[in-house]
N, C-alpha and C positions, 0 to 999 in steps of 0.2 A: 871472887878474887878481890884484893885489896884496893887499896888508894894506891899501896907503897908498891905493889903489884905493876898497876898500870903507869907510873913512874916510873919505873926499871925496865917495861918493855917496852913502853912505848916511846921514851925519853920526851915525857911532857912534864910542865910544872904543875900538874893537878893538886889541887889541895881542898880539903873542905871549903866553904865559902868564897874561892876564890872567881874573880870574874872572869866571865866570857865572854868574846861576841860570836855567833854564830852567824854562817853564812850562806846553807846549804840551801834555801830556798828560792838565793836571788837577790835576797835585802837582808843587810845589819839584822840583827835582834841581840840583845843583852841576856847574861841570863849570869845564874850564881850555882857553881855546884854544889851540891847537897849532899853526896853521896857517890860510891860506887857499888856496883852490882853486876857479876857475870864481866866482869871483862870491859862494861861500860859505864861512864859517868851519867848520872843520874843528877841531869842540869835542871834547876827553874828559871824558864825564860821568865822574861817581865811581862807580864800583865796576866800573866796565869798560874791556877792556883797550884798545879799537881808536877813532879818533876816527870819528866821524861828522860828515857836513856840514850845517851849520843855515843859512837865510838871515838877517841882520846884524840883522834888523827883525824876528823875527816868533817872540813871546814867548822875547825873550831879557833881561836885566835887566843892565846891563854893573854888577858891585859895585866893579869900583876907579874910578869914573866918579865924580869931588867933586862933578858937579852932582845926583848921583842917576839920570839918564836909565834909564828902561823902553821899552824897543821893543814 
């Protein structure tokens, strides 16, 4: 499944490179998406080298997003 995929269903601003903060474990982490695969964004947090897959909604914060949206 696409970028433009998880856009349309999910009504996120996901876009290649675009940033994030993630919040699912408790504390901030930055990360930059890289890709999508399967339904999922394929984020690299900061300080690490390999992306991992997050789903589009679920405590993600899109930051280049002008209306503000938190999933």
């Amino acid at each position: 499944m696409s970028m433009d995929w998880i856009r349309k269903t999910y009504r996120v601003p996901a876009k290649r490179g675009g940033r994030v903060e993630y919040t699912g474990d408790g504390c901030a982490e930055m990360g930059t998406i890289r890709s999508a695969r399967g339904g999922r964004l394929m984020i690299q947090l900061e300080g690490v080298r390999h992306t991992m897959p997050f789903h589009p909604t679920w405590r993600l914060r899109y930051l280049d997003d002008p209306e503000g949206r938190a999933s």
